[in-house]
N, C-alpha and C positions, 0 to 999 in steps of 0.2 A: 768271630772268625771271618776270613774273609773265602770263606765256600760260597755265598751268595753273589760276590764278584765277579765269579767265573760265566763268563759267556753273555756279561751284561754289555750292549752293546757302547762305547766309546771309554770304558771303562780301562783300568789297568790289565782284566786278564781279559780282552777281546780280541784274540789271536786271528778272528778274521780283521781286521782293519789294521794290528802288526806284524810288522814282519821280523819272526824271530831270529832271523840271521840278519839284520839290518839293525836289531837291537844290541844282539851278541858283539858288533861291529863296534855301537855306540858303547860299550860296556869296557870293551878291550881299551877303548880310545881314554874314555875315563877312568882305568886304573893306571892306563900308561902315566895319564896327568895330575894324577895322586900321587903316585910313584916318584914322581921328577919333584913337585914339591915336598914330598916330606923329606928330600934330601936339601933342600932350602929355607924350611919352617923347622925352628929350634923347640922339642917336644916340650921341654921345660918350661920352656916361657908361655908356650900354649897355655901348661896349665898352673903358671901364676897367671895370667889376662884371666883363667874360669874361677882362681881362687877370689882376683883379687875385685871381679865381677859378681859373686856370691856375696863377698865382704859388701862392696855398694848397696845390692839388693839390701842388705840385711843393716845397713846405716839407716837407708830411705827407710823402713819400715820401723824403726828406733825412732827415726825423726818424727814419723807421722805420730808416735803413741806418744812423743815430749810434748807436739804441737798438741795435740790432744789435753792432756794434760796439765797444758799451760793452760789454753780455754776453760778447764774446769776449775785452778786454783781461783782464773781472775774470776770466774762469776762467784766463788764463793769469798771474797777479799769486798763484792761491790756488796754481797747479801751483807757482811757484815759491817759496811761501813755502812748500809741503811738502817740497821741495827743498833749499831754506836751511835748514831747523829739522835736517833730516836730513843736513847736510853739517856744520853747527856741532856735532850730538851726536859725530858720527864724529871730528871736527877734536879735541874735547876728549877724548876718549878716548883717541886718539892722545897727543895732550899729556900728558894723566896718567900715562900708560904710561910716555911715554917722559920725562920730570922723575922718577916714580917710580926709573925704571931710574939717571939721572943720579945722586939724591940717594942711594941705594942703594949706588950703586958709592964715588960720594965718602965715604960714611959706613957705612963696612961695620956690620951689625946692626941696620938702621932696616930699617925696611919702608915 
């Protein structure tokens, strides 16, 4: 609430240091000049500029969960190309071994 406001000094409700009829004055001044533009500011467009200013927000925060996203595919693309490089070395060692052992057995005194 704002009941602790009251009477704090340089605060909003410190009625000794304003003067409510000099405020009254600035207040009148300010709807006059709301007044005069909202007969120059078209309501509608106002509120395509807040729709289409929600819509933005709401792209930017799409885009951060794509970029996101993206950094999680590539490090799981790099886990398993260290994966794959590491399973084909294994894969061909195996192979050689065992063609070695075939061509060996077939052809006694080859290496």
């Amino acid at each position: 609430t704002e009941k602790e406001a009251f009477g704090v000094a340089g605060g909003d409700y410190d009625f000794e240091e304003t003067n409510p009829g000099q405020m009254s004055k600035h207040l009148r001044g300010l709807q006059a000049e709301q007044s005069s533009l909202a007969k120059k500011i078209n309501k509608k467009v106002m509120g395509m500029i807040e729709k289409a200013e929600g819509e933005y927000t709401e792209l930017l925060r799409k885009r951060k969960v794509v970029e996101n996203d993206k950094k999680k595919i590539q490090t799981v693309i790099e886990n398993l190309d260290v994966k794959k490089k590491y399973e084909l070395e294994r894969t061909w060692r195996k192979v050689n071994k065992d063609f070695g052992s075939i061509f060996s057995t077939l052809l006694p005194g080859t290496s």
